[in-house]
N, C-alpha and C positions, 0 to 999 in steps of 0.2 A: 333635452335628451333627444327628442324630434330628428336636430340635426345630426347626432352622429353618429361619426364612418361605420360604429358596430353593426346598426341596423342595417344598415344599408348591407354587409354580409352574409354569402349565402349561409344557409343553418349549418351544412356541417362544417365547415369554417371555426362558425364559434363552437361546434362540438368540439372539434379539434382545439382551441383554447379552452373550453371549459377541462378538458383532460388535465392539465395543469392546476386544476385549483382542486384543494380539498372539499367534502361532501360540505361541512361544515360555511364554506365559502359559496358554494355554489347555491343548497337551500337556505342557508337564512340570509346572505348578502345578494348575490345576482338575484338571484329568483325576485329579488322585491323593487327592484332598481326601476322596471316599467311591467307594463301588459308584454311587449313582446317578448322581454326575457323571460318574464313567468311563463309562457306558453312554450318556449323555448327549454327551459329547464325542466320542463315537465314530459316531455318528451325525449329528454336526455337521458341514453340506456347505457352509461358507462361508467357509474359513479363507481365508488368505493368506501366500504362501509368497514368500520372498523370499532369495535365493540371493547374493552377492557375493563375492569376493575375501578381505571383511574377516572372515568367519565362521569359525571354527576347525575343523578336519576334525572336532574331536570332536563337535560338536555336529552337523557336516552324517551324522554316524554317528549319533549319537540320532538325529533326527529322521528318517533311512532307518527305523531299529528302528519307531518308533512311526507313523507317517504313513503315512496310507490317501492317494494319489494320487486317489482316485474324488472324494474331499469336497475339494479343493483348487479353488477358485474364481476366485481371484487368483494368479497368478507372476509375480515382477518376477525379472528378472535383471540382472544387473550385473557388469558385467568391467572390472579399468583396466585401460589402456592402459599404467599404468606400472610396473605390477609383471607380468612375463610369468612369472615361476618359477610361479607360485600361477594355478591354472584351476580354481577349485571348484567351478563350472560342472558338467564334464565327470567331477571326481571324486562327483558325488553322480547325473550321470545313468550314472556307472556301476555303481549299485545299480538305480537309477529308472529305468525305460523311459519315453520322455516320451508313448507313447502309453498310458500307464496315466491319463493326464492326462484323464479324458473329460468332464469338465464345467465346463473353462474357461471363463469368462464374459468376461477383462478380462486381458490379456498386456501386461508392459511388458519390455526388449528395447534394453538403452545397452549399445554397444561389443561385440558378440559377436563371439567365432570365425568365421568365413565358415562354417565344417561345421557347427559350432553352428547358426548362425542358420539356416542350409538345412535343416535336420533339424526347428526347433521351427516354423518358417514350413509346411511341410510338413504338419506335422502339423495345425495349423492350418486346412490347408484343409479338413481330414476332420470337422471337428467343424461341430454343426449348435446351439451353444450359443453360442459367441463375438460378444462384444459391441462391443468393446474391445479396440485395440492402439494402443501406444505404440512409437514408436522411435525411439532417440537411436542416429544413426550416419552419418558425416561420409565412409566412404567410396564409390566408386564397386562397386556392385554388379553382379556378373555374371548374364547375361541371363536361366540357369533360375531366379534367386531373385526378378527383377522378376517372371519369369511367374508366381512361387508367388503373391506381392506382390499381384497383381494379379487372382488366385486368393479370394485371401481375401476384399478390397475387396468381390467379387462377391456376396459369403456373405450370405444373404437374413435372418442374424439380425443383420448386422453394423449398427453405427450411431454407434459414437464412435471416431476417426482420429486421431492425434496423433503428425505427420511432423517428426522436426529430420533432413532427410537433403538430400542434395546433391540442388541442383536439376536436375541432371542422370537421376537417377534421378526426379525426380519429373514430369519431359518422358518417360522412357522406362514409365510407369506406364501398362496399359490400363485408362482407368476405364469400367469395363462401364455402359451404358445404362442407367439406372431402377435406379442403385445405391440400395441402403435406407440411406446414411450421411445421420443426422441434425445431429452436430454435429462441428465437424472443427476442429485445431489445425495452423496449417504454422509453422514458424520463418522460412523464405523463400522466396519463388517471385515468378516473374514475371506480370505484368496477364496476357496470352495463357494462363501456364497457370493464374491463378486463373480464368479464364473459361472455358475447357476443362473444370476440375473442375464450375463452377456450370451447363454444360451437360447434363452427364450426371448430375448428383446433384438430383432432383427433388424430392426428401425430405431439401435439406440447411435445417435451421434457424439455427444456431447456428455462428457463422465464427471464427476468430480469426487474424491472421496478425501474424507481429512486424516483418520484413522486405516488402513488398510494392513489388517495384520498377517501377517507370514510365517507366520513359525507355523512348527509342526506340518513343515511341507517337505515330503521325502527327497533326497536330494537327486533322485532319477528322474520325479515327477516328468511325466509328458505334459509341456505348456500348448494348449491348443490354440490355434490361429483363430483372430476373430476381426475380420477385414470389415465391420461396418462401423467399428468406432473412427471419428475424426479429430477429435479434441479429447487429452485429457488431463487432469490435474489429481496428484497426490501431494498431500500436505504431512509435514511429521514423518514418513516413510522412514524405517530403520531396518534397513536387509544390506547383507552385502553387496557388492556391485556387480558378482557376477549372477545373483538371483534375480536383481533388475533389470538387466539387460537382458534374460532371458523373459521376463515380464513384459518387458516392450516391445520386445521381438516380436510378439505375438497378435500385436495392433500393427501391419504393416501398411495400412492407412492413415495414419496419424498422421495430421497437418500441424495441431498444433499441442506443447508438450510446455507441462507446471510443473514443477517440482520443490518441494522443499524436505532434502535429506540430509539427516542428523546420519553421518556415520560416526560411530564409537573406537572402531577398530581400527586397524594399520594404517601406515600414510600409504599403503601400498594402492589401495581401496582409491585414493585420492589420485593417484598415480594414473592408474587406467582410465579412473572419470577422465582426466585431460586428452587421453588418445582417441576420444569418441566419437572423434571425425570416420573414423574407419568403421567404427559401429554403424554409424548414422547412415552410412553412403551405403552401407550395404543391407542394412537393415528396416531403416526407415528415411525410405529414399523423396517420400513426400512431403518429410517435415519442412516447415516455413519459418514456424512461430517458437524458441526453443528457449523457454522462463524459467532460472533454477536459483536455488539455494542452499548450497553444501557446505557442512561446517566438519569440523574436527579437530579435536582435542590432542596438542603433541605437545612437547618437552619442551621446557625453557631451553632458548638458544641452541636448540639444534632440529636439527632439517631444515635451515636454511638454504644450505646448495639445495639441497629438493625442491623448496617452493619457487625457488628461481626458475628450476628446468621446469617447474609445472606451468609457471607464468609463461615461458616462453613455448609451450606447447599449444599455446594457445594462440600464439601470432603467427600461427602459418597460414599459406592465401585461403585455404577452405574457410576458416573461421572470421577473417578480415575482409575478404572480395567476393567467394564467393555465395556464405552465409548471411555474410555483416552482422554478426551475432559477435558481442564486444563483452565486455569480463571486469568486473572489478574487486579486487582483492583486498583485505583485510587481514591482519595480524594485530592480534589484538591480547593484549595482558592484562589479567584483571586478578581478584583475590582466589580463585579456581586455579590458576596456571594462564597456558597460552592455549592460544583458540587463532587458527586461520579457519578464513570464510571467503567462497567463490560467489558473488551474485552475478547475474545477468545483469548488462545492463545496457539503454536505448543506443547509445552512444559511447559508452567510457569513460563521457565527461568525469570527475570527480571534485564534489563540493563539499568544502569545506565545512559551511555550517550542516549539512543534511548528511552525506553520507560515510558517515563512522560510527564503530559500534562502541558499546559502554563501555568501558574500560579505563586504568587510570593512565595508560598507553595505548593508542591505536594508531597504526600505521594503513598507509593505504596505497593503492598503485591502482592500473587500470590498461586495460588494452584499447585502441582506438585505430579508425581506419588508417591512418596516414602512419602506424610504423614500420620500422624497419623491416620487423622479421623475425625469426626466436633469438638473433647474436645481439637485439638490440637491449641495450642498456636500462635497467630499470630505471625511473625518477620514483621518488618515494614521496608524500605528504603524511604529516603523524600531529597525530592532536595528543596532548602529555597534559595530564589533568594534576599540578606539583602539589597540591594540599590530598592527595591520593597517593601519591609517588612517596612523597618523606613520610608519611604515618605507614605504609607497606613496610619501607627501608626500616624504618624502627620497630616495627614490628615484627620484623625476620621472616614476611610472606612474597618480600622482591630483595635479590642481589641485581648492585649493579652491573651491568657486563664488563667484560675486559677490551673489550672491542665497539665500537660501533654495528649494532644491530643490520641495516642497512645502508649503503654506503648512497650518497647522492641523495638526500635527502633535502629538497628544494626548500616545502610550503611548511610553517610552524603553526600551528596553532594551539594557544596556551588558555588553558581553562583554568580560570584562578577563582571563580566566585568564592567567596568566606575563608580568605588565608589574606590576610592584613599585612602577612609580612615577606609575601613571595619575593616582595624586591630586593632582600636582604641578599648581599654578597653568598651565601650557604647555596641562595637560590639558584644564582646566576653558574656555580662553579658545580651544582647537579645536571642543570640544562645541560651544561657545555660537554658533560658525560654522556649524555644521553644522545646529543645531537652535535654533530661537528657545524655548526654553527659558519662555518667560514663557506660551508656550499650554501646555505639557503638564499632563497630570491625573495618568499614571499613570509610574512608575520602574519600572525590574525590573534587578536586578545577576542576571549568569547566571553563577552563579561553581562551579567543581568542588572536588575538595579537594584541589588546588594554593592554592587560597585560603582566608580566612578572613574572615567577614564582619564587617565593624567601622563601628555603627553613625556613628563619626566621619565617614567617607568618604562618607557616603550625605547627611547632614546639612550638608554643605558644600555641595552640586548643590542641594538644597533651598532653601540660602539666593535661590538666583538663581532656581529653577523655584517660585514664591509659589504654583501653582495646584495642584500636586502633593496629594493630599489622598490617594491607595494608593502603597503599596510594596509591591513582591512582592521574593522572592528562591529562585532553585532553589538548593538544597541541597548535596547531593552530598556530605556531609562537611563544608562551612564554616561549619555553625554547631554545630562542638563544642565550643568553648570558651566557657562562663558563657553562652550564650546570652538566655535569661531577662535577665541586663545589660544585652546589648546590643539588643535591641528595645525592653529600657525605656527604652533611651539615646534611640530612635528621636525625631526632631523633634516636639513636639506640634500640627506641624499636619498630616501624617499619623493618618489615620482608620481607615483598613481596610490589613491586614497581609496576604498572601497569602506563604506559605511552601511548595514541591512539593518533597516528595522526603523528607517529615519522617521522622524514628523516633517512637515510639510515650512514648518517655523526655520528650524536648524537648516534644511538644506536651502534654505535662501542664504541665512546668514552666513552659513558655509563657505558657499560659493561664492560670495560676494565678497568675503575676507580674506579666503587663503588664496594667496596669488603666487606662491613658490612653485605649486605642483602641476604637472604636467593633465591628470585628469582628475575628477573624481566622479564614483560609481555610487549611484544609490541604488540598493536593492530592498523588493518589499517582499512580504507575508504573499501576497495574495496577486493574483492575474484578470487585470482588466485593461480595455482598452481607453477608459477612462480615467486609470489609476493616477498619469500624472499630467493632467490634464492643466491643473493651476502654475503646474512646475515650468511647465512647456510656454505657456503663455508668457509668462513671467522673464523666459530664456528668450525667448523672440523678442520681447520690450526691450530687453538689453542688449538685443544681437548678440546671441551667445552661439557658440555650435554643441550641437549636442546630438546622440544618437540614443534610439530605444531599440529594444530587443524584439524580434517576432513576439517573444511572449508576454511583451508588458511589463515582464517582472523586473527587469532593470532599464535607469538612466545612466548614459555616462554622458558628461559634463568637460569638453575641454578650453582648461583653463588660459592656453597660451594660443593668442588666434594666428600665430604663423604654421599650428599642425592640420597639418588634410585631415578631414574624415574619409 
């Protein structure tokens, strides 16, 4: 141990590594490793201490033994509600005094004892280090614990707030004048008291509320302006959209902006969201960062032309060059009715296996830098889930249309898990209803391993889909049997293969077998720079070419060595 490189590092170094390991790692593993980490970790004042129900007395007795109270930075506590025999809490502040606790930076605080919670709130206010408090608690609080409550708030080193508590406690809260909170979390409150807080919080930057309720706001109401927020997120929001924008109006510093709202009411609502550009530029002309989620509930097969003009309100240069703020759409049919959905999104991209919503039909589109413009032509992707489709139809909760929903509808993907007999001719002649089959390019079967993929079944939709030239398939287990087989089976007018979710076995033999196709793409789970690390070797031993992605998360594989990369 003599030799190595750790000692040889200055101490805040390995402070700085020790941040990354739990308390539990730090004193009973490093601490014992030599003298110098023990003297090292005994001096390390940034642990983090974390208390709960689930922790066994024996350990909450080590770590009384070993644990200096002064270098504890962090304390979460946590008590259920549903185990009352067990308060380990109380059993380990009965070695610990919580005022040994002096250089608290960061308190979190779900479900405590009312003496509990009055004892460490208390304590709280005596410290002149505290940064940071969190607290998860649903009931009505008695009056001396609001005053501690509102105690603390005061505390001039205070600055990060994160309330899930009744809103009733958070009406009975004094928020001191020219509080120093810069960034703040509520679970719920009302317009009156999220105004209230942004009055007396001069220095708040950073907002985030989940619930933020609106009703019972007159509809003259004067919105007053409150130029120090910069960032803010509501989640859930249900107001109409011209209550919103009058809502935002009012942060005309806003950099950056989260939203996730459920509108109920007209598509009209949906209508003006898209023209927001005009909003934005004159209202909130700082915005950068601009993260949404808006859904709404309309009629089987109609307002179509509308969703079109709304898509295409969104590919004018504000939104594509000079925002770069990109949109991906959803229409989606489920046992409810139809549901369109607008997200934000990095790029536009749209993937198949990840981004579509439940439903036994989802269709999908997207805006991206490079199009046209609003005259530009949708391309559609739709994922049709048939063992959800024929029990609707026979159930009388989906008519088929009379038309194609979508016209240009490229990418197929077919969710067939637990229906043994999608391939039946019934099947094939609902698809063709569903989808005009003669425009698509791309197929993807999204099968688990309830299924097994059999190049016969996929080759049948082929014969009708002539444009089809990729197949992908997610994995999951269905392609363990002879696999190698059955993608040679695959139709030779398929070109590019796209397989997610491979093992390391299969995409040897894959590759090594199917020699008709022009590539194939493995994509995994997970993003590392090591991820295909045996693959890559393996492809150099046989001079193969191949290419990976900035993100790791795919290989593609070409099969025919007269293509460039």
């Amino acid at each position: 141990m003599e030799s190595s490189f750790l000692l040889r590092l200055p101490v805040e170094i390995i402070h700085r590594i020790l941040d990354y390991l739990n308390i539990k790692d730090i004193l009973f593993s490093f601490r014992h490793t030599c003298k110098t980490f023990y003297s090292i970790s005994n001096i390390y004042n940034r642990l983090t201490l974390e208390i709960s129900n689930h922790i066994s007395e024996t350990r909450i007795h080590r770590l009384y033994r070993i644990l200096s109270p002064e270098n504890v930075e962090t304390l979460i506590l946590r008590k259920s509600y549903f185990n009352n025999e067990l308060n380990n809490i109380d059993y380990f502040f009965s070695f610990n005094d919580i005022h040994r606790f002096t250089r608290l930076r960061s308190v979190y605080l779900h479900s405590m004892y009312e003496n509990d919670f009055r004892t460490i709130i208390r304590h709280l206010t005596t410290l002149s280090t505290l940064e940071s408090l969190s607290i998860f608690d649903r009931r009505i609080l008695k009056d001396d614990i609001i005053i501690l409550l509102s105690n603390v708030i005061a505390l001039k080193s205070f600055r990060k707030l994160d309330f899930d508590i009744s809103t009733r406690i958070t009406d009975a809260i004094s928020w001191s004048n020219h509080n120093t909170i810069q960034e703040l979390t509520l679970n719920k409150c009302s317009y009156q008291q999220w105004c209230n807080i942004l009055h007396h919080s001069p220095n708040l930057r950073t907002a985030s509320i989940t619930d933020l309720d609106m009703n019972n706001i007159a509809k003259h109401v004067v919105f007053i302006t409150y130029p120090q927020l910069t960032s803010l997120t509501l989640n859930n929001i249900q107001v109409p959209i011209d209550q919103l924008e009058k809502l935002l109006s009012s942060y005309p510093s806003l950099i950056h902006v989260n939203l996730t709202l459920n509108i109920m009411s007209s598509f009209e609502n949906l209508r003006r969201f898209s023209q927001w550009e005009y909003f934005i530029g004159e209202k909130l002309p700082r915005l950068e960062n601009f993260h949404f989620r808006i859904s709404t509930r309309i009629s089987h097969y109609q307002d179509l032309t509308n969703i079109k003009s709304i898509i295409a309100a969104f590919r004018t240069p504000f939104w594509l060059q000079y925002k770069c703020w990109y949109m991906r759409f959803n229409y989606v049919i489920n046992n409810e009715g139809a549901q369109f959905i607008i997200n934000s999104s990095i790029n536009g991209h749209v993937n198949i296996f990840q981004n579509f919503q439940n439903g036994f039909i989802s269709y999908c589109t997207s805006t991206r830098k490079d199009d046209d413009g609003p005259n530009m032509h949708n391309t559609w992707n739709v994922i049709i889930n048939l063992p959800e489709v024929t029990e609707a139809i026979r159930s009388r909760r989906f008519t088929i249309p009379k038309y194609y929903l979508f016209d240009n509808v490229i990418q197929l993907g077919l969710d067939i898990d637990h229906y043994d007999r999608w391939q039946e001719s019934s099947s094939f002649e609902l698809l063709s209803k569903l989808v005009n089959l003669s425009q698509l390019k791309e197929i993807y079967f999204l099968l688990s391993n309830k299924q097994t993929f059999q190049a016969s079944h996929v080759n049948t939709i082929l014969e009708k889909a002539t444009n089809v030239r990729t197949f992908g398939v997610k994995n999951n287990g269905s392609l363990r049997d002879n696999p190698e087989n059955e993608c040679a089976a695959l139709s030779r007018q398929i070109e590019h293969l796209i397989i997610r979710s491979p093992d390391i076995t299969n995409m040897k033999v894959i590759a090594e077998h199917v020699q008709h196709l022009s590539t194939i793409t493995f994509i995994c789970e997970w993003s590392s720079s090591r991820t295909w690390k045996e693959v890559i070797n393996w492809l150099k031993r046989k001079e193969r070419k191949f290419s990976v992605t900035d993100d790791h998360r795919s290989i593609q594989i070409w099969m025919k060595n007269n293509i460039d990369i």
